[in-house]
C-alpha positions as CSV (number, residue, x, y, z in Angstrom):
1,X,-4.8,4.3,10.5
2,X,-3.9,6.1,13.9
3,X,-4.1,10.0,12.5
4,X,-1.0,10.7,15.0
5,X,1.0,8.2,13.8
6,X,3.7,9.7,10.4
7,X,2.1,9.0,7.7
8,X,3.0,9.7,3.8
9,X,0.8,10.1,0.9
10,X,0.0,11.7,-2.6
11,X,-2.9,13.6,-3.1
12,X,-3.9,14.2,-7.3
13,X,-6.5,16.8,-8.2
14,X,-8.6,17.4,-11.5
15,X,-10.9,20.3,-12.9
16,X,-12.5,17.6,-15.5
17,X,-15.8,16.4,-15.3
18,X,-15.3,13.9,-12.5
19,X,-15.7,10.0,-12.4
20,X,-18.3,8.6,-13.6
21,X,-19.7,5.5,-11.5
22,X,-19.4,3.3,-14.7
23,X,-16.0,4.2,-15.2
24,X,-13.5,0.9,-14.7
25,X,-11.7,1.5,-11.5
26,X,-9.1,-1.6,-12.3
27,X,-6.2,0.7,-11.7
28,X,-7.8,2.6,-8.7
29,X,-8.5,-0.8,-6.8
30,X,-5.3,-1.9,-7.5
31,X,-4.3,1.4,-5.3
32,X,-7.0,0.5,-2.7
33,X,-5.6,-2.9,-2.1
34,X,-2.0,-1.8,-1.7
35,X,-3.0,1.1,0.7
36,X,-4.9,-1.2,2.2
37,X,-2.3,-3.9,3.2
38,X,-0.4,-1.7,4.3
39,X,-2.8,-0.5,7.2
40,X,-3.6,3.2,5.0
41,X,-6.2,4.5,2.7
42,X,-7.2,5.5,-1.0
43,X,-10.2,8.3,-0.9
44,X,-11.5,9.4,-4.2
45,X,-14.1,12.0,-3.9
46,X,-15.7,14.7,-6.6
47,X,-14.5,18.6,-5.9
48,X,-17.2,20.9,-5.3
49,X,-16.6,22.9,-8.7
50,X,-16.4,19.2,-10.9
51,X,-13.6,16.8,-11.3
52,X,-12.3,14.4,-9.0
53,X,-9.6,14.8,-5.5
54,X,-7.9,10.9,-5.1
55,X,-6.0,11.1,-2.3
56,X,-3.2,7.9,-1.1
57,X,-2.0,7.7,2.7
58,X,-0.3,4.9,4.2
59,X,1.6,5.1,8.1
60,X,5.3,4.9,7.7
61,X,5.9,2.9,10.4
């Protein structure tokens, strides 16, 4: 994804306890794949202070 090109996206922040890595990430892939076809991104990454920052971009053209 060309960061100059317009993009949109959706950004969802926790203060839990964060994501475990055995957690099932069926729902989270499923995110993946359709950012992903449509040339974009899904980041999911622990905050610094606990709980988890999943962020969802995609271009809009």
């Amino acid at each position: 994804m060309d960061r100059r090109s317009p993009r949109r996206g959706s950004c969802w922040v926790d203060n839990g306890l964060g994501m475990p890595p055995e957690v099932a990430r069926s729902g989270l892939r499923n995110l993946e794949q359709r950012a992903t076809a449509l040339n974009g991104a899904l980041i999911v990454a622990d905050e610094p202070d606990g709980g988890t920052r999943v962020t969802w971009r995609v271009p809009l053209d």
